[in-house]
N, CA, C and O atoms as CSV, one atom per row, in Angstrom:
chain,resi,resn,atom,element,x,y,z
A,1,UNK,N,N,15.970,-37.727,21.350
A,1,UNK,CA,C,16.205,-37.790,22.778
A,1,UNK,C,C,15.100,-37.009,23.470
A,1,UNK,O,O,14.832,-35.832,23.229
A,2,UNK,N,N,14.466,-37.815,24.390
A,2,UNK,CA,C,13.111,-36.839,25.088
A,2,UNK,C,C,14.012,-36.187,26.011
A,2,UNK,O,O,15.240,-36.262,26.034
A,3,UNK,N,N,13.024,-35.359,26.980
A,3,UNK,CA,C,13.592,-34.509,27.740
A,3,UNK,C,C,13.439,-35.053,29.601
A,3,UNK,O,O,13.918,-34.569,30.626
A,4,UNK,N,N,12.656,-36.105,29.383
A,4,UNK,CA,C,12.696,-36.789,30.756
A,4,UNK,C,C,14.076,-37.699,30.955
A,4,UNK,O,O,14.239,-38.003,32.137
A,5,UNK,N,N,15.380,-38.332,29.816
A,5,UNK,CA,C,16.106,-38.339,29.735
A,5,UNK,C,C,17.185,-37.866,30.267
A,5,UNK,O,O,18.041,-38.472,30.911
A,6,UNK,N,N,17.129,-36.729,29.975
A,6,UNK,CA,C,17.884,-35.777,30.669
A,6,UNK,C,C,17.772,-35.346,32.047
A,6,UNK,O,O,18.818,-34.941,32.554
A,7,UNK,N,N,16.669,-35.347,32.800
A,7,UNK,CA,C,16.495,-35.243,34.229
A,7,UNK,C,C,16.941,-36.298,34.727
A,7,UNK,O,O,17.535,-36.037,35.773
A,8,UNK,N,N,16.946,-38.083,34.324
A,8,UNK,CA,C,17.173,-39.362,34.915
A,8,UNK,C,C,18.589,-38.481,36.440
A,8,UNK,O,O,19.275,-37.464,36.333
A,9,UNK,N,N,18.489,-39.322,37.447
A,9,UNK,CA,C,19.741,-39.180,38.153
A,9,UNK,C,C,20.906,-40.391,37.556
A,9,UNK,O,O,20.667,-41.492,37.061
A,10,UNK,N,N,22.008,-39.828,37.774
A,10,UNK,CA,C,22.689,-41.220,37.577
A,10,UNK,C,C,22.784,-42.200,38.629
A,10,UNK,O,O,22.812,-41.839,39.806
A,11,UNK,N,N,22.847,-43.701,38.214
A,11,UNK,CA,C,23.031,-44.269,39.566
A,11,UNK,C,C,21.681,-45.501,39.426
A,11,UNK,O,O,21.900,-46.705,39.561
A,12,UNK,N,N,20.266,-44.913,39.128
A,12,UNK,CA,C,18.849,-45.498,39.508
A,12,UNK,C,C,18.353,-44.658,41.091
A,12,UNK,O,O,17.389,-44.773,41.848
A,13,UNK,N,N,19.219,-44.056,41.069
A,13,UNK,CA,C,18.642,-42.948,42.425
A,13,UNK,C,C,17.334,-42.419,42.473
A,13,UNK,O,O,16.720,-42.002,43.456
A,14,UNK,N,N,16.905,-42.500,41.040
A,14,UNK,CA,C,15.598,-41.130,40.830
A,14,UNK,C,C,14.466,-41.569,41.730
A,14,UNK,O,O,13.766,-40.689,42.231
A,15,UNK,N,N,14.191,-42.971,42.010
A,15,UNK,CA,C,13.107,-43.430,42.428
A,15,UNK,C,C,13.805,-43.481,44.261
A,15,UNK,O,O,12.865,-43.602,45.046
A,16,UNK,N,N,14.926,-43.425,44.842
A,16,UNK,CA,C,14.974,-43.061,46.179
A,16,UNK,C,C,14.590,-41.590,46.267
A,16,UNK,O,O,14.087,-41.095,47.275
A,17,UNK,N,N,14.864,-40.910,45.127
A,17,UNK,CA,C,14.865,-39.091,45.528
A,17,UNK,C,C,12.879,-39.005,45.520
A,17,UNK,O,O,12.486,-38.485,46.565
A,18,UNK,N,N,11.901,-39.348,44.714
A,18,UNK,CA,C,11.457,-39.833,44.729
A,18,UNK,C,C,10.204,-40.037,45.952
A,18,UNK,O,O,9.164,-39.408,46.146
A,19,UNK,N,N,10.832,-41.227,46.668
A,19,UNK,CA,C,10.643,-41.989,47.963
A,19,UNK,C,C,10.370,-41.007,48.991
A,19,UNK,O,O,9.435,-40.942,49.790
A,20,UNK,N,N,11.536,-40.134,48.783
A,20,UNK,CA,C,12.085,-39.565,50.247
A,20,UNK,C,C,11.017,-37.969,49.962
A,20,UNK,O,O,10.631,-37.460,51.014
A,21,UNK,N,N,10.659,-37.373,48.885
A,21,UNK,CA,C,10.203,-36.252,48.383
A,21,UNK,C,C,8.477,-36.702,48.674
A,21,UNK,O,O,7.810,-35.877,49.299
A,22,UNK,N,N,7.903,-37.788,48.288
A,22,UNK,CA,C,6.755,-38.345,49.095
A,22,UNK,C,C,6.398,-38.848,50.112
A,22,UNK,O,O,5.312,-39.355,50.394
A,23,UNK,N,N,7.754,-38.665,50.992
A,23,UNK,CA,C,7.188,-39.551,52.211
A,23,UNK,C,C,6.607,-38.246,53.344
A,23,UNK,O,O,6.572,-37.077,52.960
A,24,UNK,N,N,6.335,-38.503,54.236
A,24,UNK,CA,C,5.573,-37.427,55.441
A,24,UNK,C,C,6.876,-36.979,55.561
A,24,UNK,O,O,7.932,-37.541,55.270
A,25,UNK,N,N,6.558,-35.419,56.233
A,25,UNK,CA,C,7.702,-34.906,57.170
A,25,UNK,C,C,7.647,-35.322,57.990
A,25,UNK,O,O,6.638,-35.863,58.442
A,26,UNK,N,N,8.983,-35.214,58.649
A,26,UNK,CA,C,9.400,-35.282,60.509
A,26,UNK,C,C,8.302,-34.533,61.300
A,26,UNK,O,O,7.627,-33.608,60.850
A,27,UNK,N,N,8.233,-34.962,62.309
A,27,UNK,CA,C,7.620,-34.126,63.580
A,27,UNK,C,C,8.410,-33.556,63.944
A,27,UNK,O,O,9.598,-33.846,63.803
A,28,UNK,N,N,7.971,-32.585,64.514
A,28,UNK,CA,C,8.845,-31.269,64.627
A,28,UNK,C,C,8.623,-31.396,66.001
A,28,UNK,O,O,7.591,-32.032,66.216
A,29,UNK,N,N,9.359,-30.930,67.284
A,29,UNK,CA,C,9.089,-30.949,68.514
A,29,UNK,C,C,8.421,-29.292,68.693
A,29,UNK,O,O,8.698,-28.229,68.139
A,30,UNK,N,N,7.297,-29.729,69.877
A,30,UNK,CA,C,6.665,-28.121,70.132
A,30,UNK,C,C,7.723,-27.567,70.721
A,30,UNK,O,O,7.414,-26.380,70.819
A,31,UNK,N,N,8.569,-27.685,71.080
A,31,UNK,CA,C,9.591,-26.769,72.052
A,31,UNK,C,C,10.828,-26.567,71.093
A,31,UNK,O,O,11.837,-26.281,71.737
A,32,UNK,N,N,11.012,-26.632,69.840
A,32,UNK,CA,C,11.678,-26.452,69.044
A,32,UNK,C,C,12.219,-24.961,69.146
A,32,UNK,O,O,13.399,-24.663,69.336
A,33,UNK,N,N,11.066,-23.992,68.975
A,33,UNK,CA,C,11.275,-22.825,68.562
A,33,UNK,C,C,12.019,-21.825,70.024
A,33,UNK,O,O,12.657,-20.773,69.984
A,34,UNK,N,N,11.606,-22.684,71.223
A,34,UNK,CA,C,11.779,-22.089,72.639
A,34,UNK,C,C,13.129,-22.748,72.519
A,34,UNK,O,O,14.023,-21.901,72.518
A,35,UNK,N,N,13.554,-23.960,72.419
A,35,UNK,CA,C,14.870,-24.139,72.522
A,35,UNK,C,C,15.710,-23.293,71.786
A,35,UNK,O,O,16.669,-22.734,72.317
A,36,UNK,N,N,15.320,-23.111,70.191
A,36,UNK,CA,C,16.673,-22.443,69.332
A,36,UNK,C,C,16.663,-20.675,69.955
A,36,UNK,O,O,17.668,-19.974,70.069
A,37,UNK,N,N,15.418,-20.318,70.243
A,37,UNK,CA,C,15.952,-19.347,71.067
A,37,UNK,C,C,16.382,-19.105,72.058
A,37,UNK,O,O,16.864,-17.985,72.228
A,38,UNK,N,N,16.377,-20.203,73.258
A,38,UNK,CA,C,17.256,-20.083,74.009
A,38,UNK,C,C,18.798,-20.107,73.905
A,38,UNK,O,O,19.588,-19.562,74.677
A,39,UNK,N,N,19.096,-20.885,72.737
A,39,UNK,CA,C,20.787,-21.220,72.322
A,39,UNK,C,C,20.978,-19.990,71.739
A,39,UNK,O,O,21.990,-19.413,72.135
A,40,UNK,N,N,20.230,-19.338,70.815
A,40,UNK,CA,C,20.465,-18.003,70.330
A,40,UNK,C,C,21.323,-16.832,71.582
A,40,UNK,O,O,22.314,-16.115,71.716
A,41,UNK,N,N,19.939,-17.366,72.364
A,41,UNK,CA,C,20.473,-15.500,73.154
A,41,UNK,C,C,21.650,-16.250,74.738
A,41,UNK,O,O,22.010,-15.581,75.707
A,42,UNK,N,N,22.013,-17.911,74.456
A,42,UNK,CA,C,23.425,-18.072,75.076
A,42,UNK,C,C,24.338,-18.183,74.222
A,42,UNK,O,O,25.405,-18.679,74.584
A,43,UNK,N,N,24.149,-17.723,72.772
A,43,UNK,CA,C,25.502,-18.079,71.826
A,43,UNK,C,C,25.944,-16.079,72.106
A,43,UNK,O,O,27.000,-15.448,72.160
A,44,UNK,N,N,24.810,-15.799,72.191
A,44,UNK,CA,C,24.885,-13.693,71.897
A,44,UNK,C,C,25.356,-13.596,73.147
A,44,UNK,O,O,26.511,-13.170,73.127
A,45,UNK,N,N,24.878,-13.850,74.433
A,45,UNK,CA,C,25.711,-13.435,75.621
A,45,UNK,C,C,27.345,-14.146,75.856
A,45,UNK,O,O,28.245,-13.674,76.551
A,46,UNK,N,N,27.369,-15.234,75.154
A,46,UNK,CA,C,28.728,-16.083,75.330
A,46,UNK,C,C,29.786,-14.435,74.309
A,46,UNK,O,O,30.578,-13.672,74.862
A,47,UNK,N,N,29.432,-14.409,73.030
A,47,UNK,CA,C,30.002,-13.726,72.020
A,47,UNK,C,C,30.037,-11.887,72.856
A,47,UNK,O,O,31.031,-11.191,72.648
A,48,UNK,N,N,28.906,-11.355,73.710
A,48,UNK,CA,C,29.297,-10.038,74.209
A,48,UNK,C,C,29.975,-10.657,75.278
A,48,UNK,O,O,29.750,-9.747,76.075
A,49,UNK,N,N,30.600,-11.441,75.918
A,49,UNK,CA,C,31.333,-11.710,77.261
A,49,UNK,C,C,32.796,-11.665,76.743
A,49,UNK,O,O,33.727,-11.164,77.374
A,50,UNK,N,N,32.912,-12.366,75.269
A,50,UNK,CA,C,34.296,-12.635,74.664
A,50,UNK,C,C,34.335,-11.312,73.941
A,50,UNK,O,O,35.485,-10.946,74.182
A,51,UNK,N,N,33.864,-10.512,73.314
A,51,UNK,CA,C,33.948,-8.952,72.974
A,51,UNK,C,C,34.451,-8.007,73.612
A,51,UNK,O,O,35.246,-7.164,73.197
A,52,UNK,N,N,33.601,-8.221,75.563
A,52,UNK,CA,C,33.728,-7.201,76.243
A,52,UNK,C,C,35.554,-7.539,76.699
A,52,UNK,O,O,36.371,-6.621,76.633
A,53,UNK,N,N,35.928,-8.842,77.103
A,53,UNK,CA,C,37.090,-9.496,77.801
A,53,UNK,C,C,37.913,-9.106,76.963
A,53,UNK,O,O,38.931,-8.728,77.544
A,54,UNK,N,N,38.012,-8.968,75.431
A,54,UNK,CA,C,38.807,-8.906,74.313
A,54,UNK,C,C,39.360,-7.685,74.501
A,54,UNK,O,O,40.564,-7.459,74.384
A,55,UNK,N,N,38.438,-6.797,74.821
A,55,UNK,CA,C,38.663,-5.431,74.768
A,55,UNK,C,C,39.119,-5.177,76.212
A,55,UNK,O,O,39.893,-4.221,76.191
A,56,UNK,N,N,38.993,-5.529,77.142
A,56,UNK,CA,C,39.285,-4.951,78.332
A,56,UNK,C,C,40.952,-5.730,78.149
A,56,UNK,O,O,41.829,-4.938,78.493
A,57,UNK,N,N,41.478,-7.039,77.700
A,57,UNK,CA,C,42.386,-7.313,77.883
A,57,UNK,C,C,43.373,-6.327,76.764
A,57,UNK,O,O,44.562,-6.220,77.065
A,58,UNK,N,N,42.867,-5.603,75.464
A,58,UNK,CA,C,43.642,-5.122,74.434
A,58,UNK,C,C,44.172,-3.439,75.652
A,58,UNK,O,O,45.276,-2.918,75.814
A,59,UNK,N,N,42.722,-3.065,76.283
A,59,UNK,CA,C,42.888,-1.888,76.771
A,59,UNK,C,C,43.709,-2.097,78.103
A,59,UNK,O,O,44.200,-1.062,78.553
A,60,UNK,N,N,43.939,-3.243,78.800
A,60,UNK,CA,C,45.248,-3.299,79.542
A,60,UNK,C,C,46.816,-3.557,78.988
A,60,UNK,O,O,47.880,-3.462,79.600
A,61,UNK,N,N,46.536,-3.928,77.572
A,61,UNK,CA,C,48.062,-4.170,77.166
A,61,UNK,C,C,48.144,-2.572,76.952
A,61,UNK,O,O,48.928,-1.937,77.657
A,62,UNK,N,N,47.450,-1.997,76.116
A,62,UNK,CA,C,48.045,-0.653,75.940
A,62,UNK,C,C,48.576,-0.065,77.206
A,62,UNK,O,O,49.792,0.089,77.319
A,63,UNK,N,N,47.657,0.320,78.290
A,63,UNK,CA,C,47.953,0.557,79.620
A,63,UNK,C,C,49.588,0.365,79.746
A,63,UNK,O,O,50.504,1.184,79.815
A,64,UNK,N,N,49.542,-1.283,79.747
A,64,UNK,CA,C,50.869,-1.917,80.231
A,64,UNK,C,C,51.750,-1.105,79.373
A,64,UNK,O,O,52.562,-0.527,80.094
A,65,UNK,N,N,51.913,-0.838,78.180
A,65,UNK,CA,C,52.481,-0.850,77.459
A,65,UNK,C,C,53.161,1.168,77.149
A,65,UNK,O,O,54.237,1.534,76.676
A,66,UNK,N,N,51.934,2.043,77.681
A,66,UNK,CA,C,51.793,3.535,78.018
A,66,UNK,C,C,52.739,3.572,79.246
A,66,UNK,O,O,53.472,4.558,79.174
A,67,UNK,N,N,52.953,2.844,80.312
A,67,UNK,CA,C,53.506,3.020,81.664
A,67,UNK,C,C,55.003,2.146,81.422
A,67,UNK,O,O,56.052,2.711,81.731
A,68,UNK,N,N,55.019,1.313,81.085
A,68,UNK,CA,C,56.417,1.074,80.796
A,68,UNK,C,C,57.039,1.720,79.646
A,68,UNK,O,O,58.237,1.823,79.911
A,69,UNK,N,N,56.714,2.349,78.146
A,69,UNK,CA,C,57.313,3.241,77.403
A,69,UNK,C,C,57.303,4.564,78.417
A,69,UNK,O,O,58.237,5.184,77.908
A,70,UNK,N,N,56.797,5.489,79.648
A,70,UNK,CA,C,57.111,6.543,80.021
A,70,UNK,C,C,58.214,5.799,80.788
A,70,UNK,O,O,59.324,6.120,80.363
A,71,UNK,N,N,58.263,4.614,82.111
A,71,UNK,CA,C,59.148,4.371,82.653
A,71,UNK,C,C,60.971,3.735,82.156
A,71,UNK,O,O,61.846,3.316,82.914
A,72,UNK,N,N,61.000,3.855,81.022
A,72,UNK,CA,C,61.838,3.554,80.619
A,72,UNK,C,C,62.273,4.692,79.207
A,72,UNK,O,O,63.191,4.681,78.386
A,73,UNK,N,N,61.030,5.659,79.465
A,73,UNK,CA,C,61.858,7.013,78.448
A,73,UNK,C,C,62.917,7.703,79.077
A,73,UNK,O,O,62.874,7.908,80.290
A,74,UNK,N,N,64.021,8.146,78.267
A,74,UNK,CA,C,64.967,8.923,79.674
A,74,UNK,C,C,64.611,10.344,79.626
A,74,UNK,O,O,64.067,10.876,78.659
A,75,UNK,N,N,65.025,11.080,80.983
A,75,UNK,CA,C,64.104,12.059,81.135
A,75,UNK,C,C,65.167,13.255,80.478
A,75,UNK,O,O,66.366,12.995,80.372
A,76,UNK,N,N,64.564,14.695,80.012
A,76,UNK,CA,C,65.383,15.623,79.555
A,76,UNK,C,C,66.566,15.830,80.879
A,76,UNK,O,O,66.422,15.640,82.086
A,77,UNK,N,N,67.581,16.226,80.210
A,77,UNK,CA,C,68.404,17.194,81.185
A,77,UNK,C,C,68.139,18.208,81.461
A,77,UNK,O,O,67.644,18.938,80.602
A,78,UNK,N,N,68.453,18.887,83.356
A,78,UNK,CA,C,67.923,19.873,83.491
A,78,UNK,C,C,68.168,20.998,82.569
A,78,UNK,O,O,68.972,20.678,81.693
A,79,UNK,N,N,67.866,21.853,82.506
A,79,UNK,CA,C,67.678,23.292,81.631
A,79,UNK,C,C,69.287,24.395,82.317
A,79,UNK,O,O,70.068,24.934,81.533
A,80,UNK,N,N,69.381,24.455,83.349
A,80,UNK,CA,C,70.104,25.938,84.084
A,80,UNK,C,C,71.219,25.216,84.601
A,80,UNK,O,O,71.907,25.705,85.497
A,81,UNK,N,N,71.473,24.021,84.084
A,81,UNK,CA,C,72.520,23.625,85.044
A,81,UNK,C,C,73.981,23.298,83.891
A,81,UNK,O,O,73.796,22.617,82.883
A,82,UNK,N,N,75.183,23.801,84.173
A,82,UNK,CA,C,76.407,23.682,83.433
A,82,UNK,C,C,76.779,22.421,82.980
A,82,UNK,O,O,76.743,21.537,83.836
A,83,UNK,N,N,77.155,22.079,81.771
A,83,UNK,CA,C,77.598,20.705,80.967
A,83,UNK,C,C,78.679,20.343,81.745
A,83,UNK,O,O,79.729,20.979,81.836
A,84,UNK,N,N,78.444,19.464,82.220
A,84,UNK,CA,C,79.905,18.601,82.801
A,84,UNK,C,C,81.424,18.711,82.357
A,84,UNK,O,O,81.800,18.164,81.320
A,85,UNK,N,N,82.240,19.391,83.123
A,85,UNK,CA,C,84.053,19.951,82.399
A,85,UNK,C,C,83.479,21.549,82.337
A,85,UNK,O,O,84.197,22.439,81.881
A,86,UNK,N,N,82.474,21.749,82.709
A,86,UNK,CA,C,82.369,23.422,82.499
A,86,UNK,C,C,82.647,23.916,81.123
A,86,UNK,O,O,82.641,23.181,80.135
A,87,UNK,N,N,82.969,25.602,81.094
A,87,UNK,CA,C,83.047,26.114,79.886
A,87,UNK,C,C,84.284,26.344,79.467
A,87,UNK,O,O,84.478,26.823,78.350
């Protein structure tokens, strides 16, 4: 068994893989590199807008959540004043 055998693709593919491995590359557009950085730094400002909102909405639930646990703690009884039925 040779060893070019063993590389064959299955199928008869070898001669499309082949085809496609000799043919020219694509043209590349000159504005390629100006576009992906423009999507870059609107994917990074989209992602700090949803970071900053994330956090400002977590730091109002706590808020919410600090002001209604005091408004609904019950408060001590006064200190100097006699238990109800006296002594």
């Amino acid at each position: 068994m040779s060893g070019g055998a063993v590389d064959r693709l299955p199928g008869g593919r070898e001669a499309e893989v082949h085809a496609m491995l000799d043919a020219a590359y694509p043209v590349v557009p000159p504005d390629l590199a100006v576009r992906a950085m423009a999507r870059g730094a609107r994917r990074l400002r989209r992602r700090r807008l949803a970071r900053t909102a994330l956090a400002l909405l977590l730091l109002a639930a706590a808020v919410a959540v600090a002001v209604w646990a005091i408004a609904v703690w019950p408060s001590p009884p006064p200190l100097n004043v006699p238990p109800p039925g006296g002594w």
